[in-house]
N, C-alpha and C positions, 0 to 999 in steps of 0.2 A: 356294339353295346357299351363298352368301355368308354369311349368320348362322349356318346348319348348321357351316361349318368354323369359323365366330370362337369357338360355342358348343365345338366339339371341342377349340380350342387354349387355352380360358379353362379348359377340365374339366382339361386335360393337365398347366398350369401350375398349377391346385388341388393335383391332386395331388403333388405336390413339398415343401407344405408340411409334412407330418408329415415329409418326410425332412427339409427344413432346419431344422423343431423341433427331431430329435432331436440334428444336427449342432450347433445351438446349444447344448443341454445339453449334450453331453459336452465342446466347449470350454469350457464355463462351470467342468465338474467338474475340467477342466484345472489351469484359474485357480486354483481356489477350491482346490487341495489343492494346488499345486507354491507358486503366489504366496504363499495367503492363509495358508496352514499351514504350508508348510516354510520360509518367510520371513518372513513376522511374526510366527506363533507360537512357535512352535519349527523348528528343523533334526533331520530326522529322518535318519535315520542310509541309508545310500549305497543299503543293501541294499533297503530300505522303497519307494527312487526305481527302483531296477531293474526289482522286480518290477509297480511301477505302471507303466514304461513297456512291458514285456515286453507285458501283459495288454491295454493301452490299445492299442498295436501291432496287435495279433491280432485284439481287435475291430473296430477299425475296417478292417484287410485284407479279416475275412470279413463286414463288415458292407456293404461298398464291391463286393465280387465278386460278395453277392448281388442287389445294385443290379446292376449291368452285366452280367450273365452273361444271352445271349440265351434263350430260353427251346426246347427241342428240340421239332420240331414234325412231322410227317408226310413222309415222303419221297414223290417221284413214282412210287414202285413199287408203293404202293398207289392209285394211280389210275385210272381204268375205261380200259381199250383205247378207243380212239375210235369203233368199233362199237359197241360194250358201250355206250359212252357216249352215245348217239344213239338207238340201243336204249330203254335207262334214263330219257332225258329225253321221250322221245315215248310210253311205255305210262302208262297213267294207272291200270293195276290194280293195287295194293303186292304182290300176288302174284305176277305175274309179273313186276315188279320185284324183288324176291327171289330169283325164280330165277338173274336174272341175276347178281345180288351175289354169289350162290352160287357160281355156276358159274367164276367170275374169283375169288373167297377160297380156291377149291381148291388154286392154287397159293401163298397165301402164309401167313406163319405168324402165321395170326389164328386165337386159337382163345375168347375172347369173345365172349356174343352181347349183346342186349337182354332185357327179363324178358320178352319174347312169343318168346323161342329166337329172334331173326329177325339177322341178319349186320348190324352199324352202320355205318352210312353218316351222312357229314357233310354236308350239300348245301351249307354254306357253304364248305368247303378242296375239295368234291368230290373225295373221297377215302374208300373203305372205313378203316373205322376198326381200326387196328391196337391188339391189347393195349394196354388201359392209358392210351388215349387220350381226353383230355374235351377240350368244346367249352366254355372257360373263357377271360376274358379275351379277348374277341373275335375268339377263335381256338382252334384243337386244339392240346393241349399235354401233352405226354408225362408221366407220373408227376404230375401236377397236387397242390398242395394247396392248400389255400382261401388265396384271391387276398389276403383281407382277414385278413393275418397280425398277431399282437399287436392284434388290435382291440379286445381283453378290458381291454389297457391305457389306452388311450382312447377317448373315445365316438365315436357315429355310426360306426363300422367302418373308422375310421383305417388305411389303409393305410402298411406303417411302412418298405416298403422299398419301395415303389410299381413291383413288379415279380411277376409271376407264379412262384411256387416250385415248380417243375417238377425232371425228371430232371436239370438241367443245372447248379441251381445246391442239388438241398437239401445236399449235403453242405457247402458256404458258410453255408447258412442254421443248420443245426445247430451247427455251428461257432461261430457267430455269437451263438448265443443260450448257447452254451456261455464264451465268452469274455467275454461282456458279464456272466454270471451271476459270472465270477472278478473282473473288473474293480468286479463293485459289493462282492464280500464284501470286497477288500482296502479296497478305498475303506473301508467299514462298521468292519471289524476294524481300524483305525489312527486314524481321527476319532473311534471311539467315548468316548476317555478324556478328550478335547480337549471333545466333546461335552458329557461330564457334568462336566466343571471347568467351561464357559461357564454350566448349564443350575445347578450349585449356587453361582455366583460368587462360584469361588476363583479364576478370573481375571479382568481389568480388561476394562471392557464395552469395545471397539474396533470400525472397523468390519469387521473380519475374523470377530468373533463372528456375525451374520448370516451369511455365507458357510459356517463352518464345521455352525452348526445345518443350516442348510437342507439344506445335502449330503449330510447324514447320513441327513434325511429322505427327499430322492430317492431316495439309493444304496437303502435296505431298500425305498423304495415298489417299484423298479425289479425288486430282485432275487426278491420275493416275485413279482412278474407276470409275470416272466420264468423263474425255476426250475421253477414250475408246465406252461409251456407247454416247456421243456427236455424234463423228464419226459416229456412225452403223445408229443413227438417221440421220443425215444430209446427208449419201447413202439411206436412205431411202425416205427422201424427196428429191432428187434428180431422185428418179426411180419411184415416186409416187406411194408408197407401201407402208401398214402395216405390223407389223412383223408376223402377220398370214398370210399375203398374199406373205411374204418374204418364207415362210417353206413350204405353199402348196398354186400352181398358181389357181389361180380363177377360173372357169369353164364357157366357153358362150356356146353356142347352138352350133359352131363349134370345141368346147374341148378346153385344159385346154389354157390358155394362160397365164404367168407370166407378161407381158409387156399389158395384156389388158385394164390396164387404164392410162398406161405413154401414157401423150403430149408431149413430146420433154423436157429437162433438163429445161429450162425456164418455161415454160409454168408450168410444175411440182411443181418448187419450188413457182409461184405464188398462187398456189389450195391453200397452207397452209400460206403464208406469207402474199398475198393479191398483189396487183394491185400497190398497191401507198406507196414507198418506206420509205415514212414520217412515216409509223406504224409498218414499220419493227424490230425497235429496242425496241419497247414497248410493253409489255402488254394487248393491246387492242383486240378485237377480227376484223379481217381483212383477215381471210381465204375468199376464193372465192366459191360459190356454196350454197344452201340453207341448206346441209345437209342431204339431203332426197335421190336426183340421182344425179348420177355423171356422168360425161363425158368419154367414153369409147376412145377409139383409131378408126382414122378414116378411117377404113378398109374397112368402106360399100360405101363409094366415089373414085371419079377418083384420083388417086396417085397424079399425078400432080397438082390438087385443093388440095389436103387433106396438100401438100409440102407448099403450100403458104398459103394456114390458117396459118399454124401450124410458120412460119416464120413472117407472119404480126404480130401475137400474142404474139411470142416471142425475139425481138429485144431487146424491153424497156425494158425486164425482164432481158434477159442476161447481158447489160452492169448494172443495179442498182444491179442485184445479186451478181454480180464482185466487186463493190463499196464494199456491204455490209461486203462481206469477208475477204476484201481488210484491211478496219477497224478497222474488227475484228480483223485480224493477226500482226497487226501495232499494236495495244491495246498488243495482247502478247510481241511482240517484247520491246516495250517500257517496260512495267514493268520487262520484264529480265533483258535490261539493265543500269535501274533507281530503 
């Protein structure tokens, strides 16, 4: 028992070290552009330190929130009645284990099954599995995506925020990979010219020269590995999909369906962004839904109502989603050509 927990708390504290790597680099990127550039090299003008700290700010808020944000996990309401459950633990046929799950998922709003149509059950949370629920991270965790996030960027499946990206925290996480992607293009777009005076030396070799090359190199290694994975995230909330539900389509009661919990582009990117545009650019939590069940696609109504829900609901979304983007890509554009 004793080497089992020394081995659990030596695997615990492993993990930590890709987050205090990455916390070293961006102190380092600190140094290396306020110290080693805007004070040895040259003084760059107030505007250049603002929007470095604006973006430096932002990333590390949401890079920090999606560290700490608990991860939302199964309520006791989908749990067996203590018949049910006694029941459940004493039949050893899965079919009439089945019927039982059945007959207790009648009342709640589970409408996913497994690919043999049979009602999900976790025997480790002992809990019927509600929408959208995986057994990830040694545990059920709502809206789940793969544990082992940015591990494209470094090897063996570096975990980079050493936390499970579920319903609670992906709008931090997106956020996150959003801000980091601004923080390396300003970095990139203001050492570039500093860059190419060291690399044609029109300035004097110092030892600021090392700091200024290398940064430059991280900022683009960073930004290329990271815009990449922005992307796949931002089609993923656009199609209102986790990247487990991106590899294999959900399953309802009529078979598999990949689109079985897209509302429409709008409506989609509100479930994770939230309603009210003002919380779009922060931090905050402002996803829509309680976490527990989510809104399916509205198949079981007349077309033509399901048309106008789905259009009332998504108007405000469309045009503030547009803004937001809109923003966003003006932020790029301006630091490429400032």
């Amino acid at each position: 028992m004793a080497p089992s927990h020394a081995l659990r708390c030596c695997k615990r504290a492993l993990n930590w070290i890709p987050v205090l790597f990455i916390n070293l680099v961006v102190g380092w990127s600190y140094y290396a552009y306020v110290v080693e550039l805007c004070v040895y090299v040259e003084s760059l003008g107030i505007s250049y330190l603002v929007i470095f700290h604006i973006f430096l700010t932002m990333f590390i808020w949401s890079y920090w929130k999606t560290i700490w944000s608990k991860p939302a996990g199964p309520s006791k309401a989908f749990a067996l009645p203590r018949a049910e459950k006694e029941l459940y633990e004493r039949e050893e046929r899965a079919e009439t284990q089945q019927e039982i799950l059945k007959k207790v998922a009648r009342n709640l709003p589970v409408y996913t099954r497994t690919a043999g149509r049979a009602i999900r059950y976790c025997d480790n949370c002992q809990v019927i599995k509600p929408d959208r629920l995986f057994s990830k991270c040694t545990h059920c965790i709502f809206k789940i995506h793969h544990s082992k996030v940015l591990s494209h960027v470094f090897p063996k499946g570096a975990d980079m925020v050493n936390n499970c990206v579920g319903f609670s925290n992906y709008k931090y996480f997106v956020l996150f990979l959003a801000y980091a992607s601004l923080y390396c293009v300003v970095i990139c777009a203001t050492v570039i010219q500093y860059f190419i005076k060291f690399w044609t030396k029109q300035l004097p070799d110092t030892h600021a020269k090392f700091h200024i090359l290398f940064l430059f190199f991280v900022a683009a290694l960073f930004f290329i590995s990271i815009l990449s994975l922005l992307g796949y995230h931002l089609w993923l909330v656009g199609k209102n999909r986790t990247t487990i539900e991106a590899f294999r389509a959900p399953v309802f009661a009529n078979g598999p369906d990949k689109n079985g919990f897209s509302l429409g582009f709008s409506r989609n990117v509100a479930e994770v962004f939230g309603d009210q545009a003002k919380y779009w650019f922060f931090p905050v939590f402002s996803s829509l839904g309680d976490g527990h069940s989510f809104v399916t696609r509205l198949v079981h109504i007349d077309p033509e109502q399901a048309n106008s829900v789905l259009q009332q609901n998504g108007k405000r979304q469309v045009f503030l989603f547009g803004v937001f983007f809109l923003f966003f890509f003006y932020l790029l554009t301006f630091s490429f050509v400032y």
